[in-house]
N, C-alpha and C positions, 0 to 999 in steps of 0.2 A: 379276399373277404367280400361276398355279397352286397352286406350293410358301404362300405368305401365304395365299393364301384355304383352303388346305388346313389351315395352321395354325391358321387364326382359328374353324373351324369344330372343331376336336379341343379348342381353350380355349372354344365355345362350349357343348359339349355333355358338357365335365368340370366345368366348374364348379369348385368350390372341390377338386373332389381332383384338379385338374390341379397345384397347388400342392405340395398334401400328395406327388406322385407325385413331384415334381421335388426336393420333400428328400430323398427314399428314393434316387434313383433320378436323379443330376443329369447323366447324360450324355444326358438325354434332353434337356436344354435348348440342349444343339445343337441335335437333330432340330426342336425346337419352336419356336426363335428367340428364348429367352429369354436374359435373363441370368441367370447364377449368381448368386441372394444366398441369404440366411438363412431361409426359411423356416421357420414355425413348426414344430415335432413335438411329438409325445407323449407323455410320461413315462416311463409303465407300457408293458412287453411285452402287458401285458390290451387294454390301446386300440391297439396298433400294428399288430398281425399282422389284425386283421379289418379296421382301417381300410386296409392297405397291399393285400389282396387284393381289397377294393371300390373303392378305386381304378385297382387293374389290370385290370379285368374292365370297369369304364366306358369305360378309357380304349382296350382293344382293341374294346368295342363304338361307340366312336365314332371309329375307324380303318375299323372295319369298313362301316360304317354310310355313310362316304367314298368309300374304296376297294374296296369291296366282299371284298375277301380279305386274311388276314396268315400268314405262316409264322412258325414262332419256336422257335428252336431253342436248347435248353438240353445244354448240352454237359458228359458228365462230372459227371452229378448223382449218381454215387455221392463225390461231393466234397461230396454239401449236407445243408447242416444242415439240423434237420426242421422248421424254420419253413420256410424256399424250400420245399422238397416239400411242404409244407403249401399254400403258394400257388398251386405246380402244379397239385397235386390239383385246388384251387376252380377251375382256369380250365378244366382236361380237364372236370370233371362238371358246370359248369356249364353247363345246358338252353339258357340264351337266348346264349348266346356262340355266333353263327353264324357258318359263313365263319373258320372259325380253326384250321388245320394245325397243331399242336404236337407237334415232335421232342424228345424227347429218349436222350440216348447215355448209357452206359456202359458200365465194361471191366468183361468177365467173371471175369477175375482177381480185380479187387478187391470182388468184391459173390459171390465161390465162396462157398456154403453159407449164403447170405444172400437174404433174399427183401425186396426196395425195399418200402418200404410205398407208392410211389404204385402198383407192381404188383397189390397185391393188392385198390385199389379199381376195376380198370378189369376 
């Protein structure tokens, strides 16, 4: 089956942060055929936000690495707090992240007289 051997190679080539991605982030355990348990985390905000954006940058590099391309669209990120924009940020600048389209929207209304800070590094 395509879909299993698709899977089996995104858990081969995350390794231990396909785990850690799946406590962040557990609707991905549909996509990935897992089940939902308890994975371990991390205490501190200091260990979470660079572990959480190294595991998203692995894990769209061995999607991509697959499939050859992903789109990914973040909708209404003048809604995010500046940890997620912080994440964004790492996947937009990151060099080796090839093959990766990323959208993202917001209303002009709600960001009047305001400048995104992922704006001002792109």
């Amino acid at each position: 089956d395509d879909l299993e051997l698709v899977r089996r190679k995104v858990r081969s080539k995350c390794g231990r942060d396909l785990n850690y991605l799946l406590s962040q982030v557990p609707g991905l355990c549909l996509l990935l055929g897992e089940s939902q348990k308890n994975y371990s985390t991390f205490s501190s905000k200091i260990q979470i936000l660079p572990r959480f954006k190294s595991a998203c940058r692995r894990f769209l590099k061995a999607v991509t690495a697959i499939h050859g391309s992903v789109v990914i669209l973040f909708d209404d990120i003048d809604f995010a707090d500046e940890d997620s924009l912080q994440v964004i940020q790492s996947l937009i600048t990151d060099q080796c992240l090839k093959h990766v389209l990323i959208i993202a929207t917001y209303r002009d209304e709600k960001v009047k007289g305001q400048v995104l800070e992922i704006d001002k590094n792109l």
